[in-house]
Structure formats: C-alpha cells, structure tokens
C-alpha positions, 0 to 999 in steps of 0.5 A: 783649041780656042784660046787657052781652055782647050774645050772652050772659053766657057769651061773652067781649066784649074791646076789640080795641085792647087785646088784647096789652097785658095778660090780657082774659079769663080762663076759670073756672079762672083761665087766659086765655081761649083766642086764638079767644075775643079779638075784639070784639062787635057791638053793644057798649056802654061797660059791655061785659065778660064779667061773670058769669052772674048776680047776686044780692043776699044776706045772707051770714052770718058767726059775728061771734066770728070777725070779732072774732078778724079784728079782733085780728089772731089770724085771718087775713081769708080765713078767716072762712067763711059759715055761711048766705046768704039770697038776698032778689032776691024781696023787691026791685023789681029796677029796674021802670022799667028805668032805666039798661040799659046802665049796670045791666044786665038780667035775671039780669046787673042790677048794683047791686041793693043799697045802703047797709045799717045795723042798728038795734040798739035795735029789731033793725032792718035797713035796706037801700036798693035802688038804682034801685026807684022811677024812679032813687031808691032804697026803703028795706027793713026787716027785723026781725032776731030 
C-alpha cells in the first residue's frame, strides 16, 4: 500500500456513501473523475483519498520586495511567483521508525515532513522542525543562511 489509496496514489479511492452529494474527485484538469472512477476501495483507511502522486519538503523562494508590495496592497497575493525551490527530502530522517502509517503515509505519499520553521536573523539561522524523526518527537534542522 502506498500512501492511502491502497492501489496506488494514481487511482481515486472515494466513499460510496457520498457519491451524489457532491464532487469526490477531480482529475488533473480540474473536471470530475469519470462515473467508472467513483467506487470504494479494499482496504481503505480513515485517512483514504486520491492525494497526490508525491510529496516534497522544499524551500520555496520568493523576491521579499514583492511580499512587501503584497503586504501594501499594491500587488495582488497570487502574483508574487518563485524564483527557486530547493527541495531538502535528502537532509530529513523522513519518519524512520515508521510511526503513524496510516495517518502520514508512506514512500513518496508521506505527509507532514516539516514543521514549524523560524529564522534567526542575528546569526543567519533557519531553524526547521521535522516532525515524527526521532520516534514521534520532532529534530530541530539548522541551516546557515548566507
């Protein structure tokens, strides 16, 4: 099982007793998932869904004068574009007790990699927290921002 689809994060996994009441699934393209697509799956668990196809925990870089421009209301908020991401799933522990499964998930589907994140400006430091990397505490990253 890989995440919580339980064939696979490509296939939809909907609750039958739903079906009707309201869109369950969408494909990428943003129209509904096609009728054959709306059943149920074996083995499901509380945490079921059609997720994504992965996850990753990244940086995600932004010029802060357009922040500042947000921040006055003289730029819309979806408007500031990335200029760099800068994925770090290599630098974590990636939950190596396994804890949780059903609730994080698995593999390339494994949900709340990183936590809270703070920046010390005095010393250029950036401090991120991993969740579930030691057992179920979380391990403090530092990062020397230059």
């Amino acid at each position: 099982m890989d995440g919580s689809t339980p064939a696979g994060p490509e296939y939809p996994c909907v609750e039958e007793e739903l079906i009707g009441q309201f869109t369950l699934c969408r494909l990428a393209d943003g129209t509904p998932c096609p009728e054959a697509d709306l059943h149920e799956c074996a083995d499901h668990n509380d945490y079921r869904g059609w997720w994504s196809s992965r996850f990753d925990a990244q940086f995600i870089f932004y010029d802060p004068a357009d922040l500042v421009r947000v921040a006055q209301r003289q730029l819309q908020p979806w408007k500031p574009q990335p200029y760099a991401v800068l994925d770090i799933d290599e630098r974590l522990f990636l939950n190596p007790s396994g804890v949780e499964p059903e609730m994080l998930g698995t593999g390339l589907q494994r949900r709340y990699r990183i936590g809270d994140i703070t920046y010390d400006r005095n010393n250029g430091l950036l401090y991120v927290l991993e969740l579930f990397a030691d057992e179920a505490a979380p391990v403090v990253h530092v990062w020397n921002v230059r």
